[in-house]
LOGU-79981 format. One record per residue (C-alpha): residue number from 1; residue in three letters; x, y, z. Coordinates in steps of 0.5 Angstrom, whole numbers. Last residue first. Layout:
! LOGU-79981
+-----+-----+-------+-------+-------+
!   i !  aa !    xx !    yy !    zz !
+-----+-----+-------+-------+-------+
! NUM ! ALA !     X !     Y !     Z !
...
+-----+-----+-------+-------+-------+
! end
This chain:
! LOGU-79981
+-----+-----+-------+-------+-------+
!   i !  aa !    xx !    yy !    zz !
+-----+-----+-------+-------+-------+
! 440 ! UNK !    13 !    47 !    67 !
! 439 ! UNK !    10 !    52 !    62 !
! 438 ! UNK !    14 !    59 !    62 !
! 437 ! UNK !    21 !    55 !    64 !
! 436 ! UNK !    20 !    49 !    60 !
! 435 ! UNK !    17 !    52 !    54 !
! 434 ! UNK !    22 !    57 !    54 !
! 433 ! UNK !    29 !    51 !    54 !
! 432 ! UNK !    25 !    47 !    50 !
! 431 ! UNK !    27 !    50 !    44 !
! 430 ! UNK !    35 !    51 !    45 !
! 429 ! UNK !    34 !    46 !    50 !
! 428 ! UNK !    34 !    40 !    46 !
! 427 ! UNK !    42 !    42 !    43 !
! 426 ! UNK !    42 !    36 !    37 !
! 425 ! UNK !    36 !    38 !    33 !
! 424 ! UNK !    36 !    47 !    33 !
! 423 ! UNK !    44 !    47 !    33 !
! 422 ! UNK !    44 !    42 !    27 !
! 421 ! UNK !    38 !    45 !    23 !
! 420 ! UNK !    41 !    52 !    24 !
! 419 ! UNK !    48 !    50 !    21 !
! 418 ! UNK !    43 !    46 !    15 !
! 417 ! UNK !    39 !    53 !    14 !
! 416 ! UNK !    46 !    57 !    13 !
! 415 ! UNK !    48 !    52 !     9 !
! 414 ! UNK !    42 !    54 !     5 !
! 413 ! UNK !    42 !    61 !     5 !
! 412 ! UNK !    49 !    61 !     2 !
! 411 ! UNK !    46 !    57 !    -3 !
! 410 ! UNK !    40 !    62 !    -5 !
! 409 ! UNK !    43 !    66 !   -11 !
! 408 ! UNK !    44 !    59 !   -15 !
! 407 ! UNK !    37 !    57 !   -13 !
! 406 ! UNK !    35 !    64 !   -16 !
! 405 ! UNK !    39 !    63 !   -22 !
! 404 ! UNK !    37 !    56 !   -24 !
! 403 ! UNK !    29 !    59 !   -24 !
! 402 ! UNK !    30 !    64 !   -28 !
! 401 ! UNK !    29 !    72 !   -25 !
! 400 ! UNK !    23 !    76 !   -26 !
! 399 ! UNK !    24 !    78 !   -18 !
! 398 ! UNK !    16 !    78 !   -16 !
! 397 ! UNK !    18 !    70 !   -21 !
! 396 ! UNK !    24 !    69 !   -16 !
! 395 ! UNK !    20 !    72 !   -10 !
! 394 ! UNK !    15 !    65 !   -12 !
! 393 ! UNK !    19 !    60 !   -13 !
! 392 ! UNK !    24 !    60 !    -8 !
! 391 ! UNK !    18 !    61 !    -3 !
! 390 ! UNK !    15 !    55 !    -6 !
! 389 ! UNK !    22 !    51 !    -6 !
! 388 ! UNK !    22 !    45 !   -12 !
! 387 ! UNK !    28 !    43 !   -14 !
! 386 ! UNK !    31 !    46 !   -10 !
! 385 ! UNK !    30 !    48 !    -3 !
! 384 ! UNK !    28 !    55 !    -1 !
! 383 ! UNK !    21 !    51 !     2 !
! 382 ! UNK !    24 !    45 !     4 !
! 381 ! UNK !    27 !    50 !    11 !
! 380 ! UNK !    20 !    51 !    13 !
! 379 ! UNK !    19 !    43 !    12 !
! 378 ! UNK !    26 !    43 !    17 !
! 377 ! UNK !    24 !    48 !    22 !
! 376 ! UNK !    17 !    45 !    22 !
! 375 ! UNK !    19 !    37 !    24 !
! 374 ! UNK !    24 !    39 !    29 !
! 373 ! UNK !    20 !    44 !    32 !
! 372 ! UNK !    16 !    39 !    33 !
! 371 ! UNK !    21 !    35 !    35 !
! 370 ! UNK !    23 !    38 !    40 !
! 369 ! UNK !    16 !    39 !    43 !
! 368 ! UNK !    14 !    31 !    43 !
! 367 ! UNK !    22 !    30 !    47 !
! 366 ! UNK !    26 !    26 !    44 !
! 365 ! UNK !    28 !    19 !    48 !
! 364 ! UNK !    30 !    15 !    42 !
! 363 ! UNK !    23 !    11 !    43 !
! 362 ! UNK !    19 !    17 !    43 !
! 361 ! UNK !    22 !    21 !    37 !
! 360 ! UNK !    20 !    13 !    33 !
! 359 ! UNK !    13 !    14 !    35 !
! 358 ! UNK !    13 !    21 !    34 !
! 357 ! UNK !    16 !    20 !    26 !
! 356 ! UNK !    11 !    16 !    23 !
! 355 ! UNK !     5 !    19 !    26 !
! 354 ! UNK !     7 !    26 !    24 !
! 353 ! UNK !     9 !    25 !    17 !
! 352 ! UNK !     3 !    25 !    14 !
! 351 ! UNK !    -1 !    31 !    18 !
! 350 ! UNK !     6 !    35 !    18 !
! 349 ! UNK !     7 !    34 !    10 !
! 348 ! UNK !     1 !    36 !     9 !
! 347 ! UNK !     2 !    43 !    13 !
! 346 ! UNK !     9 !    43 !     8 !
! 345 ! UNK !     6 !    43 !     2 !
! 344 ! UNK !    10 !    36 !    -1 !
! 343 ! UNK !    16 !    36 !    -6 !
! 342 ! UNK !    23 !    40 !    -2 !
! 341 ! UNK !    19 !    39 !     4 !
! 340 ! UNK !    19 !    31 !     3 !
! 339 ! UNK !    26 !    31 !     1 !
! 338 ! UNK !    28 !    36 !     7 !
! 337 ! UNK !    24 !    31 !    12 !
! 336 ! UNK !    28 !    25 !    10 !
! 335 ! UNK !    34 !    28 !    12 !
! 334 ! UNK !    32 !    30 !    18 !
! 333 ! UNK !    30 !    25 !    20 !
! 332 ! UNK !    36 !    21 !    17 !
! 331 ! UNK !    41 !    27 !    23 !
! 330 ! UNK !    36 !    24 !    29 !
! 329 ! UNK !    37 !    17 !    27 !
! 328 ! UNK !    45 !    18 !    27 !
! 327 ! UNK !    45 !    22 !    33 !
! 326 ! UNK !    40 !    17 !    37 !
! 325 ! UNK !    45 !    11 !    34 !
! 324 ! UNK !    41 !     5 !    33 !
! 323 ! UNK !    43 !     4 !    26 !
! 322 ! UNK !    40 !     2 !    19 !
! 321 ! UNK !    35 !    -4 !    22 !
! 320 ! UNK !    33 !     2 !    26 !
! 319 ! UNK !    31 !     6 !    20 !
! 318 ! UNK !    27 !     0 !    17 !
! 317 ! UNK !    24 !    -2 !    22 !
! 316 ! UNK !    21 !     5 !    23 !
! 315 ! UNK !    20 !     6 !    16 !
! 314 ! UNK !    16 !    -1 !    16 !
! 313 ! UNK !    12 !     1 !    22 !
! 312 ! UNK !    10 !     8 !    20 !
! 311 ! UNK !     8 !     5 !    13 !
! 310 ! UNK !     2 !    -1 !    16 !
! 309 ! UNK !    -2 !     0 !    10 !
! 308 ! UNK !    -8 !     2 !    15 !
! 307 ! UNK !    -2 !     7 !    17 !
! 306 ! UNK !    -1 !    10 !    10 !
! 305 ! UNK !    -9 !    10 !     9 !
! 304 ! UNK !   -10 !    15 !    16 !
! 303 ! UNK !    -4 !    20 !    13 !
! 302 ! UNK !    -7 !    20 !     6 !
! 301 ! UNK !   -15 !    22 !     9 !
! 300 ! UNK !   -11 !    26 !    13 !
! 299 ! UNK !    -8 !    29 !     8 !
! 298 ! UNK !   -13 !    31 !     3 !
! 297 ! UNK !   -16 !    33 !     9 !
! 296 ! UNK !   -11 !    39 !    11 !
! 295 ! UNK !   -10 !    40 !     3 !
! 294 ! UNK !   -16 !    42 !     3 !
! 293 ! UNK !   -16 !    46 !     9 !
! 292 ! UNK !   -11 !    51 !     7 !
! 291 ! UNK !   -14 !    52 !     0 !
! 290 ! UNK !   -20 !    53 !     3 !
! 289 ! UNK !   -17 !    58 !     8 !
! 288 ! UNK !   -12 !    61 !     3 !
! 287 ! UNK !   -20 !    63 !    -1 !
! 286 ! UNK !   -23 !    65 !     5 !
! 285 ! UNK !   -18 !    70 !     8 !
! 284 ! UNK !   -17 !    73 !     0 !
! 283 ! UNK !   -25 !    74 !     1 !
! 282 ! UNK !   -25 !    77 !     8 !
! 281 ! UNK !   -18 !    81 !     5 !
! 280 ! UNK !   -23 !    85 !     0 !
! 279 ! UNK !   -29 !    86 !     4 !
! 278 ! UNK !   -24 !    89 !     9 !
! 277 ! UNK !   -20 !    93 !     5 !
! 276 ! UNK !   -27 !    96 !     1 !
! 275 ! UNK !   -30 !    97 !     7 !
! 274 ! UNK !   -24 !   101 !     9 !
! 273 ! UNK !   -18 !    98 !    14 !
! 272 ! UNK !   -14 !   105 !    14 !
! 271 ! UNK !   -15 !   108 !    20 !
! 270 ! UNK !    -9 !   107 !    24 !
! 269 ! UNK !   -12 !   106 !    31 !
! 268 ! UNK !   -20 !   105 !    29 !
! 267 ! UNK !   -19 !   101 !    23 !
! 266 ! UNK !   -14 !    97 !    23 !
! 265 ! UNK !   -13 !    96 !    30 !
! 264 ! UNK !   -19 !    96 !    33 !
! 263 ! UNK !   -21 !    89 !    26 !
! 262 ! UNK !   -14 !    87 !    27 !
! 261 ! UNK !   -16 !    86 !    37 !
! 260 ! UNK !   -22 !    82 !    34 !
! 259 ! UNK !   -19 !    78 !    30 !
! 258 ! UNK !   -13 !    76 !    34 !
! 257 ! UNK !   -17 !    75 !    40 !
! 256 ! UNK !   -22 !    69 !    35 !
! 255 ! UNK !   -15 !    67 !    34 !
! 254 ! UNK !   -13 !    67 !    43 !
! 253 ! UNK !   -20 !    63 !    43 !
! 252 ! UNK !   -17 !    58 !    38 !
! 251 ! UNK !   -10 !    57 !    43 !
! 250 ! UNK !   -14 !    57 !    48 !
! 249 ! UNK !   -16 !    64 !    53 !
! 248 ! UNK !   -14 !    67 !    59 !
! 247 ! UNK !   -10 !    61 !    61 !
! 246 ! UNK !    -3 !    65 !    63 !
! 245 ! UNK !     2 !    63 !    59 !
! 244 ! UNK !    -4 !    63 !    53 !
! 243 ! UNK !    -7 !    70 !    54 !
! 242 ! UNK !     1 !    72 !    55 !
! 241 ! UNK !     3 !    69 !    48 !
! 240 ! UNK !    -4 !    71 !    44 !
! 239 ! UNK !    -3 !    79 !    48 !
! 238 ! UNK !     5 !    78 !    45 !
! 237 ! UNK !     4 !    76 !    39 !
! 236 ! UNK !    -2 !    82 !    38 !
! 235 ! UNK !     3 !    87 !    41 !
! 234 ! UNK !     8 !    88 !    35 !
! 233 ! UNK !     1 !    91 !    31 !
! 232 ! UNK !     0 !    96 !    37 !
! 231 ! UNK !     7 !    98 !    37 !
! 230 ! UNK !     9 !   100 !    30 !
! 229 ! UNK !     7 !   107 !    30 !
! 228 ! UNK !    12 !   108 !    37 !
! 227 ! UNK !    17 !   105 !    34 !
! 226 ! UNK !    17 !   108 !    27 !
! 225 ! UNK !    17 !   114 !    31 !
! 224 ! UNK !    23 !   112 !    36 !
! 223 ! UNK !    27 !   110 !    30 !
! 222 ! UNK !    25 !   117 !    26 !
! 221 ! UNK !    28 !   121 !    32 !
! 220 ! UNK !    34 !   116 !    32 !
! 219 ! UNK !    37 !   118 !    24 !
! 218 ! UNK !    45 !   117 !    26 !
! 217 ! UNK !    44 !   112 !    23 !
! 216 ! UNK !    42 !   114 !    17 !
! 215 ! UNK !    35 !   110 !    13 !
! 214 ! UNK !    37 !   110 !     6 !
! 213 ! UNK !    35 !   102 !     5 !
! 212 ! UNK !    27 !   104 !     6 !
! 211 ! UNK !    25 !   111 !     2 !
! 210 ! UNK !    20 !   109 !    -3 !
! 209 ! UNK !    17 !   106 !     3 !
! 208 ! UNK !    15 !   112 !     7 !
! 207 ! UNK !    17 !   114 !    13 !
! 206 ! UNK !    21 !   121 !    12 !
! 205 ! UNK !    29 !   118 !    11 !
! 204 ! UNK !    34 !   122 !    12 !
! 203 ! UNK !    40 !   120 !     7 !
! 202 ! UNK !    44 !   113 !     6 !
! 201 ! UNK !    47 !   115 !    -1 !
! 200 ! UNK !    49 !   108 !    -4 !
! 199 ! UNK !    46 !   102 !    -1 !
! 198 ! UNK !    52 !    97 !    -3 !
! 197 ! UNK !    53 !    89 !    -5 !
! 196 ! UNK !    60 !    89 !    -6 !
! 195 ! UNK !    59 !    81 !    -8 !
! 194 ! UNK !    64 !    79 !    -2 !
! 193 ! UNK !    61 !    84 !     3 !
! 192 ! UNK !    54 !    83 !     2 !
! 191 ! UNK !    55 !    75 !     1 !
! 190 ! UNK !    59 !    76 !     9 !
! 189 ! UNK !    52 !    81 !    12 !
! 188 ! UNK !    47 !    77 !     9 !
! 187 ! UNK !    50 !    72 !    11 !
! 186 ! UNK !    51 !    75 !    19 !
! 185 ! UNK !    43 !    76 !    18 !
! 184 ! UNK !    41 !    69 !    17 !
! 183 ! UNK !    44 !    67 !    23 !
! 182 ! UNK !    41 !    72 !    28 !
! 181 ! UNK !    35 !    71 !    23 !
! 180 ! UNK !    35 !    64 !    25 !
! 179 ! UNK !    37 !    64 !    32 !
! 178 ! UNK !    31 !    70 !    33 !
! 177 ! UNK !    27 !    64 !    30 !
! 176 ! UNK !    30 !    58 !    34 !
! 175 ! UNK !    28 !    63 !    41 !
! 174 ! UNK !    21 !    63 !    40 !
! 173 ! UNK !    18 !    56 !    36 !
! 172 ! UNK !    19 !    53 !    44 !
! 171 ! UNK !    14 !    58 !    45 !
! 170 ! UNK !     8 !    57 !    41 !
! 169 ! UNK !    10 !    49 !    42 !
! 168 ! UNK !     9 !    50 !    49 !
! 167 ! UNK !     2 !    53 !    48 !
! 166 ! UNK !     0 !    48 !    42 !
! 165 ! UNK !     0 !    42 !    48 !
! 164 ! UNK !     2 !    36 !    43 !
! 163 ! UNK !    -4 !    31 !    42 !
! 162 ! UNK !     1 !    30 !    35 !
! 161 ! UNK !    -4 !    31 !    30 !
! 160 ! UNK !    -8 !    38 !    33 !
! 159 ! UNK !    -1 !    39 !    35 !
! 158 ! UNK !     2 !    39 !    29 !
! 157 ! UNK !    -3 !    42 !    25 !
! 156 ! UNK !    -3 !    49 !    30 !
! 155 ! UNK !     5 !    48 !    29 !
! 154 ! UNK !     4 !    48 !    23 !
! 153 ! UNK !    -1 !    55 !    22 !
! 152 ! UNK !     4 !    59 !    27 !
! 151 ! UNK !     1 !    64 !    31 !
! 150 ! UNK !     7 !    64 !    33 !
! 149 ! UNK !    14 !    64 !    30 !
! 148 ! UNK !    17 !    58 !    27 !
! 147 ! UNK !    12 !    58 !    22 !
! 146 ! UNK !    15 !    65 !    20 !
! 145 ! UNK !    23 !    64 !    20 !
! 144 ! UNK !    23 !    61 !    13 !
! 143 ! UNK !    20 !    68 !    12 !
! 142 ! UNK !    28 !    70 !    10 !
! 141 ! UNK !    29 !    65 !     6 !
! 140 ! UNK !    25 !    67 !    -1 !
! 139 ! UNK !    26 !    74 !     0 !
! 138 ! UNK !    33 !    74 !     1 !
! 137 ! UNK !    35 !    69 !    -6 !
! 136 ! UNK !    29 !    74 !   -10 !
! 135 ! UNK !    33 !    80 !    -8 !
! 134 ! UNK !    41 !    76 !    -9 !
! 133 ! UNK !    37 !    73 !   -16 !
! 132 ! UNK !    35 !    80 !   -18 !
! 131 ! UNK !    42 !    83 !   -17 !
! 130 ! UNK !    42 !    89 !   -11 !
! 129 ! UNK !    43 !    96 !   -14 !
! 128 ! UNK !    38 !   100 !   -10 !
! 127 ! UNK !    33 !    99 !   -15 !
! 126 ! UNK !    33 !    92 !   -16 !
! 125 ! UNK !    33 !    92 !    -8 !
! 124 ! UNK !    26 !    96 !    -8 !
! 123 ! UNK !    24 !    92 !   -14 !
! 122 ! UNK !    24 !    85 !    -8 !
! 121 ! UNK !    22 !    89 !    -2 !
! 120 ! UNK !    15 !    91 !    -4 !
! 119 ! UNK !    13 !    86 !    -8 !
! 118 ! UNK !    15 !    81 !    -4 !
! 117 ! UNK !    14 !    83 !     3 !
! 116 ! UNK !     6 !    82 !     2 !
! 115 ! UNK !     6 !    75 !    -2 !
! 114 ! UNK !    13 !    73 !     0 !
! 113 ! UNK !    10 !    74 !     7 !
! 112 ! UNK !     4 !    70 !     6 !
! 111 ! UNK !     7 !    65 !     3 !
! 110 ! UNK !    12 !    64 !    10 !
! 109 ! UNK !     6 !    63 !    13 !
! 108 ! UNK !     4 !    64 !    22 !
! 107 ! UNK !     1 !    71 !    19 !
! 106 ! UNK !     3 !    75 !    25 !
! 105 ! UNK !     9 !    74 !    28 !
! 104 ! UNK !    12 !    73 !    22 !
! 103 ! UNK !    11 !    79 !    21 !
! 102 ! UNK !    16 !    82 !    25 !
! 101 ! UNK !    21 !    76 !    24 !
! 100 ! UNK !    20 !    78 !    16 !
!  99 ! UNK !    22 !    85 !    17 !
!  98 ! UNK !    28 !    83 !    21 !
!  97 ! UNK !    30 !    79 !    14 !
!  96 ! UNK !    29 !    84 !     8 !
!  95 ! UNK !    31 !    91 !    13 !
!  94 ! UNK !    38 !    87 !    13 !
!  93 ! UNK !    37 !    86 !     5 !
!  92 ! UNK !    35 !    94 !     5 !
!  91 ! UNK !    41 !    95 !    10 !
!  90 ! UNK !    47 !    92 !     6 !
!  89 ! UNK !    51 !    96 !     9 !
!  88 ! UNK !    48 !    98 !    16 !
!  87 ! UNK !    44 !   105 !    17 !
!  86 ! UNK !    37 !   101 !    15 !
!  85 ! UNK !    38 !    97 !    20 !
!  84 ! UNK !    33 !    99 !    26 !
!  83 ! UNK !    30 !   105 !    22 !
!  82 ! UNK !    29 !    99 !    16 !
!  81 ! UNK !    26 !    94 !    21 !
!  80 ! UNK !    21 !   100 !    23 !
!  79 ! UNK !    19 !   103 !    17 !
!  78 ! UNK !    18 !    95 !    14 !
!  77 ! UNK !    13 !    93 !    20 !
!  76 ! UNK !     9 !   100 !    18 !
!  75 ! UNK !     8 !    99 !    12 !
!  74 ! UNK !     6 !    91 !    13 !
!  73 ! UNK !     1 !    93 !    18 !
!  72 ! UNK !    -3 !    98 !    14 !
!  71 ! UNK !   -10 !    96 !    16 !
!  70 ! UNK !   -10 !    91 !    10 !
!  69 ! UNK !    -5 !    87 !    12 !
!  68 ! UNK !    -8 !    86 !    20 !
!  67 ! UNK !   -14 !    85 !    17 !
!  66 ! UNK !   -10 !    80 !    13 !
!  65 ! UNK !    -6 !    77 !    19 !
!  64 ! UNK !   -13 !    76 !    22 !
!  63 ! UNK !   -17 !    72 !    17 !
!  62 ! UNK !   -12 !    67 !    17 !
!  61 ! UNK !   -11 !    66 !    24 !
!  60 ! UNK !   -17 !    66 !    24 !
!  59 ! UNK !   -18 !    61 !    19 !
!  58 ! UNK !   -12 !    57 !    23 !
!  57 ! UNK !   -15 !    57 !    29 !
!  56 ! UNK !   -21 !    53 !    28 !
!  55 ! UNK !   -16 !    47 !    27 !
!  54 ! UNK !   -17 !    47 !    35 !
!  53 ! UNK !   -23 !    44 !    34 !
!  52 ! UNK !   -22 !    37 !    30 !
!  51 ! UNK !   -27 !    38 !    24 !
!  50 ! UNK !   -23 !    37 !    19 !
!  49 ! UNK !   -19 !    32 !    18 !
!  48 ! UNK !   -26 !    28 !    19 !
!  47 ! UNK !   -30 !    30 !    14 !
!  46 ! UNK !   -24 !    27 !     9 !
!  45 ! UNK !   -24 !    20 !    14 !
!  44 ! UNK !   -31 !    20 !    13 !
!  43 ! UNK !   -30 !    20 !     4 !
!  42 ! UNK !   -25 !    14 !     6 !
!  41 ! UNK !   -29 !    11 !    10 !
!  40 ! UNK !   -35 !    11 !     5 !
!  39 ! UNK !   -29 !     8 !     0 !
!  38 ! UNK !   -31 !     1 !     4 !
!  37 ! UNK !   -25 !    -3 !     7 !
!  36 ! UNK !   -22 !    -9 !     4 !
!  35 ! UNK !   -15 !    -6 !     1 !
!  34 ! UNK !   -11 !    -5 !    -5 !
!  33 ! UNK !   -14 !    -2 !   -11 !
!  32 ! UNK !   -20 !     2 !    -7 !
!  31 ! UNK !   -16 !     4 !    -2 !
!  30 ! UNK !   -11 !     6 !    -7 !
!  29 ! UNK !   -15 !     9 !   -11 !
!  28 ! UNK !   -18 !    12 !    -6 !
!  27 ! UNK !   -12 !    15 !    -2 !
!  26 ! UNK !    -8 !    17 !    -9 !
!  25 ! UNK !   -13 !    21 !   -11 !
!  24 ! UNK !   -14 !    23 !    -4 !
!  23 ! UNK !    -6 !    27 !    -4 !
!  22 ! UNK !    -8 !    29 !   -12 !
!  21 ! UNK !   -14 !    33 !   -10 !
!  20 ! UNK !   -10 !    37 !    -4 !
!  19 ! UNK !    -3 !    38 !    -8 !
!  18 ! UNK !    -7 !    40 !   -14 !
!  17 ! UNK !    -7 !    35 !   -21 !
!  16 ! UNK !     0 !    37 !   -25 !
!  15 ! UNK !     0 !    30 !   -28 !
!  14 ! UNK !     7 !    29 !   -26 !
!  13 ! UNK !     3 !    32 !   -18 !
!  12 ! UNK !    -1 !    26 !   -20 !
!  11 ! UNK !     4 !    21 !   -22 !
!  10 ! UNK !     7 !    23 !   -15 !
!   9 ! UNK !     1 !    21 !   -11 !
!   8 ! UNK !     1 !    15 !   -15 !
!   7 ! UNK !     6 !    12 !   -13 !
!   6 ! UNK !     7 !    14 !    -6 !
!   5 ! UNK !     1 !    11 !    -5 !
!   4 ! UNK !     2 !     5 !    -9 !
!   3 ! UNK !     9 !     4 !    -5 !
!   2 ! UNK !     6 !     5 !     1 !
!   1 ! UNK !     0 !     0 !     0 !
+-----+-----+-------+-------+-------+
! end
């Protein structure tokens, strides 16, 4: 059953079929080819990934990102990273990646922040003498950082899937994040300093977005200024990750939070979430859902036939035939994860790949918040990596640069990535070290 499953799947991504319908074609034809249980089931199992309750976080999560966007969030987050290390060479790259750890916080998507930092952040380097590839390269890495960052929509799915507390996972995910963009942030500087990368008269800046990657450094009003504006949306993570901490809300509970506290932001504070922003981000909200939701059962249907064919077993069996080194097993998980990422969307990924690998995390002695965090950082890292890398994908076309050339733009990042994979998955405490201090 594993091999008509896997088969099948990828002749239908060949076939150029959605990820979600392709992952239950799969499914039925498989269950109807291979096995006695009635397709009925199958259409059950579809209903049922999701109607679980803590998936209701996601739409919300979803819908407050874009209520956030649309209330002139986006500018705002860039003002401020641009003010912090605008002065530095390279600034506007640098300004790239801080932006993406703010706004990570917020939309839980690495897609999400491609789509709005993007398009501004890629011409504006074009413009400042930056090569379309590099642009395209700093774009696509740089919200790797945000499924690591709460609200973050893997997470939600992995704990949905695992049983794991999504609390601890929102804070396990905090300080990989900041060591991610600390890491990326030192290559941005060496690829600048080697490729002779440079923002050429760094003048006064007035706030406004034309004017990101020229901020002086001796310009501190401005920093105050963008500071001050920036709070309320750099507020929202915190309220969720404090309500949780201390049992106000739920995790679903803190999404309907996250909804209500976009709408008095967007509107009442900064006063540009429009009737027409609104309409419009509900309906940009409702088709990421459906899109997002689909895939979810598609992939649970997928994930339950794998165990029907007793999949998990045999690779766990098989792992273990190879060695029983934890090190060893820790370094081929790892591995397995970034070929998966590379192909499969990464909340699918997390609903199929969980039931495999938790059983033989317990076993090593891994922690079940460790390895989610594990499991997300790698699918996050899958979407820079070729030959498929969605991110890499997307910036490279906002750049209109060629595939070739952005996967040989993005290879410092990629190391970057593997060193970051290493220090998260060999030192625990790194990931564990919040959770187990705020949520004994």
């Amino acid at each position: 059953m594993g091999i008509s499953l896997l088969g099948n799947f990828f002749l239908a991504l060949l076939a150029r079929i959605p990820v979600g319908f392709a992952l239950a074609l799969a499914s039925f034809i498989t269950l109807w080819i291979m096995s006695d249980v009635p397709l009925t089931v199958g259409a059950q199992r579809v209903v049922a990934g999701m109607t679980p309750f803590p998936l209701l976080a996601i739409p919300l999560f979803v819908l407050a990102g874009g209520l956030m966007n649309a209330g002139g969030i986006t500018k705002r987050l860039l003002n401020l990273a641009d003010a912090v290390v605008g002065g530095m060479r390279g600034g506007l790259a640098q300004a790239n990646v801080l932006s993406s750890l703010m706004f990570g916080g917020i939309s839980g998507s690495a897609v999400a922040d491609v789509s709005s930092f993007g398009r501004i952040l890629i011409p504006a380097m074009k413009q400042r003498n930056y090569t379309a590839a590099f642009s395209a390269a700093v774009s696509a890495a740089a919200p790797v950082v945000s499924p690591l960052m709460p609200p973050s929509i893997a997470m939600i799915v992995y704990g949905v899937v695992s049983g794991t507390s999504i609390g601890k996972l929102f804070f396990a995910g905090l300080i990989p994040a900041f060591l991610y963009i600390a890491l990326l942030m030192i290559t941005v500087h060496l690829v600048v300093r080697k490729r002779g990368f440079t923002d050429e008269a760094l003048l006064e800046a007035k706030g406004d977005l034309s004017r990101i990657g020229k901020t002086a450094p001796a310009d501190r009003p401005r920093f105050w200024r963008s500071l001050y504006e920036a709070i309320p949306a750099l507020l929202m993570p915190v309220i969720i990750l404090v309500g949780i901490r201390f049992g106000i809300f739920t995790p679903t509970e803190a999404a309907a939070v996250a909804v209500l506290y976009s709408l008095i932001v967007g509107a009442f504070l900064y006063r540009e979430l429009k009737i027409k922003n609104l309409i419009h981000s509900l309906v940009d909200s409702s088709m990421v859902v459906g899109l997002i939701m689909l895939v979810l059962a598609a992939a649970q249907l997928y994930s339950w036939a794998l165990t029907q064919g007793r999949v998990p077993q045999a690779l766990a069996n098989g792992l273990f035939s190879v060695t029983e080194n934890p090190l060893v097993l820790l370094l081929l998980i790892n591995v397995l994860l970034i070929v998966i990422g590379m192909f499969l969307e990464a909340n699918a990924a997390v609903i199929i790949l969980t039931p495999i690998l938790f059983p033989l995390a317990i076993e090593m002695g891994v922690d079940p918040v460790h390895l989610g965090v594990i499991i997300v950082g790698n699918l996050g890292i899958g979407l820079i990596t070729p030959p498929v890398g969605l991110t890499l994908m997307l910036s490279a076309e906002i750049a209109r640069v060629n595939m070739v050339s952005a996967i040989r733009a993005v290879w410092p990042f990629l190391i970057t990535s593997g060193i970051f994979l290493l220090l998260i998955t060999y030192i625990p405490q790194i990931s564990l070290w919040l959770p187990g201090w705020l949520m004994p």
